[in-house]
C-alpha positions in Angstrom: 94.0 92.4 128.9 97.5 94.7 128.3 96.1 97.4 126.0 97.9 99.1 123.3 97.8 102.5 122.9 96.2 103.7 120.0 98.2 107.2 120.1 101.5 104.2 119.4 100.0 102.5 116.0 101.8 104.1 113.2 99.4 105.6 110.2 99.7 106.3 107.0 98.6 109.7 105.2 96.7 109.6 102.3 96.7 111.6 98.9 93.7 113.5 100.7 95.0 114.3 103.9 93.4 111.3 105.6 95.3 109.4 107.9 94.8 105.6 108.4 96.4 103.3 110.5 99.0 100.6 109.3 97.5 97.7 110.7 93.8 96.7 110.8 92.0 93.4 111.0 90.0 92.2 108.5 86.8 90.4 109.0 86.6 87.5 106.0 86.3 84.9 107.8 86.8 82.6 104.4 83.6 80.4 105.3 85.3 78.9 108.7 84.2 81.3 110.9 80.5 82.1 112.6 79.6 85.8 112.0 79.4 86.1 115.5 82.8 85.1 116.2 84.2 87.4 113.9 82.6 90.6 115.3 83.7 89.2 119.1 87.3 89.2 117.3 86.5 92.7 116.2 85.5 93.7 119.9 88.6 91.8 121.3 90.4 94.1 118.5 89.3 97.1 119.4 89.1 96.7 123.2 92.7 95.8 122.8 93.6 99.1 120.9 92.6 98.4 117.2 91.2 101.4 115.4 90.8 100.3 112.0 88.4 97.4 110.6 88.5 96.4 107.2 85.1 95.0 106.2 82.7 94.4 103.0 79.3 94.0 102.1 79.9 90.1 100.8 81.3 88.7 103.9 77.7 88.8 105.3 79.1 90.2 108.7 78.3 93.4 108.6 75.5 93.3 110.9 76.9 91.8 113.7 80.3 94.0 113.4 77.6 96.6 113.3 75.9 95.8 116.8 79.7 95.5 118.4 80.4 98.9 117.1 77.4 100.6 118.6 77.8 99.2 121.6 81.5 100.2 121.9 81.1 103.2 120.7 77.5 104.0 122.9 79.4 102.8 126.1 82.4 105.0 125.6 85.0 102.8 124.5 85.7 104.3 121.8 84.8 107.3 119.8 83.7 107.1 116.6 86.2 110.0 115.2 88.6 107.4 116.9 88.0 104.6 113.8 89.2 103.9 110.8 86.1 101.4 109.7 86.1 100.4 105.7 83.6 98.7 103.5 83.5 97.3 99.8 81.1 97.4 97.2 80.2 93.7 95.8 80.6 93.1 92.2 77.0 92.7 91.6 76.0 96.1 92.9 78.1 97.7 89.8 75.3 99.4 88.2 73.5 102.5 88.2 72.3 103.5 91.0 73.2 100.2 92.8 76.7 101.5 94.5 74.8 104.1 96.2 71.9 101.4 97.5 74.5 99.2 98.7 76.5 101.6 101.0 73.3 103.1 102.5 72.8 99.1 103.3 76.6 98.6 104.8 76.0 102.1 106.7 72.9 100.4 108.1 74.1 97.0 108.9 77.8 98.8 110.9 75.0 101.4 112.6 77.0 104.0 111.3 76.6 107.5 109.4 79.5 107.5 107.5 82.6 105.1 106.1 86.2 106.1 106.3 87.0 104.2 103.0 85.0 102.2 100.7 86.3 100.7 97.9 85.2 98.6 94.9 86.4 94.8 95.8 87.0 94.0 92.1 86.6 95.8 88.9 84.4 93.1 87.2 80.5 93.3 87.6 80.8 89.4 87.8 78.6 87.6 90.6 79.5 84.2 92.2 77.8 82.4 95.1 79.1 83.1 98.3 81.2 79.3 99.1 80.8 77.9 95.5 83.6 75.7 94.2 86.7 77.4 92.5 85.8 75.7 89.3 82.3 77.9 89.0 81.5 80.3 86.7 78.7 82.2 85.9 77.6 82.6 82.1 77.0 86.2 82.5 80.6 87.0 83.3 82.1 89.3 81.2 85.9 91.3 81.2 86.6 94.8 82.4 84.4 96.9 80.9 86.2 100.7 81.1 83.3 102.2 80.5 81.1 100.4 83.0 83.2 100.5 85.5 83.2 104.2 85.6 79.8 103.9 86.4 80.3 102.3 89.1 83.2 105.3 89.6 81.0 108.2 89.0 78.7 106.9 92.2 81.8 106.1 94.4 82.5 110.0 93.9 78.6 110.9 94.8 78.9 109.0 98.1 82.1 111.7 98.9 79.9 114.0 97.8 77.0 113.0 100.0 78.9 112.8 103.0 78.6 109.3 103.2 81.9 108.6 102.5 85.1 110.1 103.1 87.7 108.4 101.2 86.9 106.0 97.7 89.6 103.5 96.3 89.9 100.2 94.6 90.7 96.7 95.0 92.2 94.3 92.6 93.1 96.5 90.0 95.8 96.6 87.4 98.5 99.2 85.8 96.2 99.0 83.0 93.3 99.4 84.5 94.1 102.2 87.0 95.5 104.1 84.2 92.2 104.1 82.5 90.9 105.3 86.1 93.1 107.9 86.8 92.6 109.2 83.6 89.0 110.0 84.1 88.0 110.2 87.5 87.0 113.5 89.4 88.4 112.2 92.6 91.0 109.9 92.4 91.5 106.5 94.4 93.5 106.8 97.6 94.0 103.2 98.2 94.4 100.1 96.1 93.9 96.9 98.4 95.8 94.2 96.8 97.4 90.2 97.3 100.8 91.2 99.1 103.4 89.0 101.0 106.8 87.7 101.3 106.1 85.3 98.5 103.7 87.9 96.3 105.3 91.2 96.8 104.3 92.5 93.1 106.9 95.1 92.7 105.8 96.4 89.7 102.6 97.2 91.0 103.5 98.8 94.3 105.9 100.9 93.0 103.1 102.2 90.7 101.1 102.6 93.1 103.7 104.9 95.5 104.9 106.3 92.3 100.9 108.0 91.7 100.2 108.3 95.2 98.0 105.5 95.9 98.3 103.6 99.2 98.9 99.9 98.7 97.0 98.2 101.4 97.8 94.4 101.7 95.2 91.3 102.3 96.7 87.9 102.7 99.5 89.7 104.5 101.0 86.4 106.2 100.0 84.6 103.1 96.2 83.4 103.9 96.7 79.9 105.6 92.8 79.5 105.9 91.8 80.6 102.3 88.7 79.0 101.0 89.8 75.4 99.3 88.3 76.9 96.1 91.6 79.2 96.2 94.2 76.1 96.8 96.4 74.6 94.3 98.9 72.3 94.2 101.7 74.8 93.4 101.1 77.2 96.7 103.8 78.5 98.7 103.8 79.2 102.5 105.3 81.9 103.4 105.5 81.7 107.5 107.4 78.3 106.6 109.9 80.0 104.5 113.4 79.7 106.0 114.4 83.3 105.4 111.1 84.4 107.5 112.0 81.5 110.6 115.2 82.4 110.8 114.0 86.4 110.9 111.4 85.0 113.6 113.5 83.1 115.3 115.8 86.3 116.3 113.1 88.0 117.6 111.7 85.4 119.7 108.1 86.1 117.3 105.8 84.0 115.4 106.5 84.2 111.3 103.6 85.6 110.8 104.3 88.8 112.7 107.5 89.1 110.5 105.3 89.2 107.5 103.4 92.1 109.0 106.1 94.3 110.1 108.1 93.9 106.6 104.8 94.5 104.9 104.5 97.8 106.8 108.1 98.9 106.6 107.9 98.4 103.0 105.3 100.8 103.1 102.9 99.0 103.2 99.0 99.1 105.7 98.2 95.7 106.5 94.7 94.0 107.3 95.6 90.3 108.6 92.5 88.3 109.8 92.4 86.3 113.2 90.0 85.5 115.5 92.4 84.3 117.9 93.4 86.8 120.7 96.8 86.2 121.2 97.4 86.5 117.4 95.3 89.6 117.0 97.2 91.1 120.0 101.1 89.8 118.7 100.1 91.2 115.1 99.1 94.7 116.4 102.3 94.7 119.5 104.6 93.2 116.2 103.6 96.2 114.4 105.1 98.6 117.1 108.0 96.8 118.2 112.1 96.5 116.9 111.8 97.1 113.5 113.8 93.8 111.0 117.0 95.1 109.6 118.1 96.3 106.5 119.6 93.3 105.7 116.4 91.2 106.6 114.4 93.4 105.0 116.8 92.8 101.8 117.0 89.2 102.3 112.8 89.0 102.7 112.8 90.9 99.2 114.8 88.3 97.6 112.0 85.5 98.5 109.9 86.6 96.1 108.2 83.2 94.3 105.2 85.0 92.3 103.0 83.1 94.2 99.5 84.7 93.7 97.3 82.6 96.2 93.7 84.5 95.4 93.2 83.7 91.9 89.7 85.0 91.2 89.1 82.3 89.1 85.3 82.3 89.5 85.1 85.6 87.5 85.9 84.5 84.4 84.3 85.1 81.6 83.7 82.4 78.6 86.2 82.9 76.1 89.2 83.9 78.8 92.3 81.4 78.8 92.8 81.1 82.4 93.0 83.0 85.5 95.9 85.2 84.2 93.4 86.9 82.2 92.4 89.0 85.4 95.1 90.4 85.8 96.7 91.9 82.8 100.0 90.2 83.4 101.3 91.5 79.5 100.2 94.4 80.4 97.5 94.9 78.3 93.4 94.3 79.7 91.9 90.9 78.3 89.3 90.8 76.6 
């Protein structure tokens, strides 16, 4: 195996003096992967130079990720200091006291003391089934709640406290949403992990996000291939097919999906893209440090755009909601 050096993988600093790398791999393995072949992706990752690991509590991995980490870090591969390791909250740990209860669980399953990040994966309390069908919803669902979600805030801030965690954010969030948050949170969110690629580059959004601070980090970087069928419709885009992208790939002599990641992280962007392929999870990370696209790439990639949200988060709904839409405030008011 060439390894990268880690010392080489660009990082982003966050409002709180954190520094986190741009490129990670993420560990969902969207129900066609074993949970052992994800955390031997994670070892490959890590081995290869990888320092940051974006997981969560729902993707029922944690405990083998957890038994690859111990034994990397017991056998000196790597230091602990050395990762950038991240978790989420699920949405039916929202409560009081549950936040807390489920991060003590994720530090236990990853065999660790402490999380770099944790975030909340969506601001709705609403359960599904792990694998149900996209047109499944639960009764109980309900729409953001402002109130309740701040107290699932108020325990994101105690885990800081407690030294369990050094750095809270969200996922999935709105403008209107995050205004609500930044409004009345003690510590503020450093990160907001969010749908971002050629074809869903949400402008708005990200510039919101860099405008109060907030680190975008991007799932579905390449455009999620292997999402669940539950998240498919007819009207999808693919974005590593996109003439702009080949042509861009082409010149480089690199697969499409690198040229996602790299004008996801020159954007600004920290990227988490999943594979438990080695060659791909060693081209993403040696994409991420090599020529950079042009400015007139990068300018031609911005002028893809198709709106093309792929994760719908249709399954959250709540009975009364029109569609989909609903979840995400797209007249920028909050549904109700």
């Amino acid at each position: 195996m060439k390894k990268i050096n880690p010392e080489n993988v660009p990082f982003k600093t966050l409002s709180n003096g954190a520094k986190i790398p741009v490129i990670g791999l993420g560990t969902f393995g969207s129900d066609n992967y074993s949970n052992d072949q994800i955390a031997q992706a994670v070892k490959f990752a890590i081995e290869l130079g990888y320092r940051h690991i974006d997981c969560a509590s729902v993707y029922g991995n944690e405990k083998e990720i957890g038994e690859v980490l111990s034994e990397l870090i017991g056998n000196g591969t790597v230091k602990r200091e050395e990762l950038w390791i991240t978790s989420k909250v699920w949405n039916d740990m929202h409560g009081e006291g549950d936040i807390i209860k489920s991060c003590r669980q994720s530090l236990a399953d990853l065999q660790l003391e402490y999380l770099d990040l944790y975030l909340v994966h969506w601001p709705f309390p609403n359960y599904h089934a792990p694998g149900c069908d996209g047109d499944a919803r639960n009764p109980n669902s309900k729409p953001y709640i402002h109130e309740e979600y701040m107290v699932a805030w108020r325990q994101m801030e105690q885990l800081v406290e407690m030294g369990l965690v050094k750095s809270i954010g969200t996922s999935n969030m709105t403008i209107p949403k995050m205004e609500l948050l930044l409004k009345d949170a003690r510590i503020k969110p450093v990160v907001n992990e969010l749908e971002l690629h050629p074809h869903f580059q949400q402008p708005e959004l990200f510039d919101y996000l860099i405008d109060n601070n907030i680190q975008p980090i991007g799932y579905s970087p390449i455009g999620s291939p292997k999402r669940p069928e539950r998240d498919r419709t007819a009207t999808d885009t693919v974005d590593i097919e996109d003439p702009v992208i080949v042509a861009v790939a082409e010149r480089l002599g690199l697969h499409p999906a690198v040229v996602c990641l790299k004008w996801g992280i020159q954007r600004g962007e920290v990227v988490i893209p999943f594979s438990v392929t080695p060659s791909k999870i060693t081209s993403n990370i040696e994409g991420a440090l090599s020529n950079p696209l042009t400015s007139e790439e990068m300018e031609a990639i911005s002028k893809i755009d198709k709106q093309c949200r792929l994760i719908k988060g249709q399954v959250f709904l709540w009975e009364g909601a029109n569609g989909w839409e609903d979840l995400w405030d797209l007249e920028g008011k909050i549904a109700k």
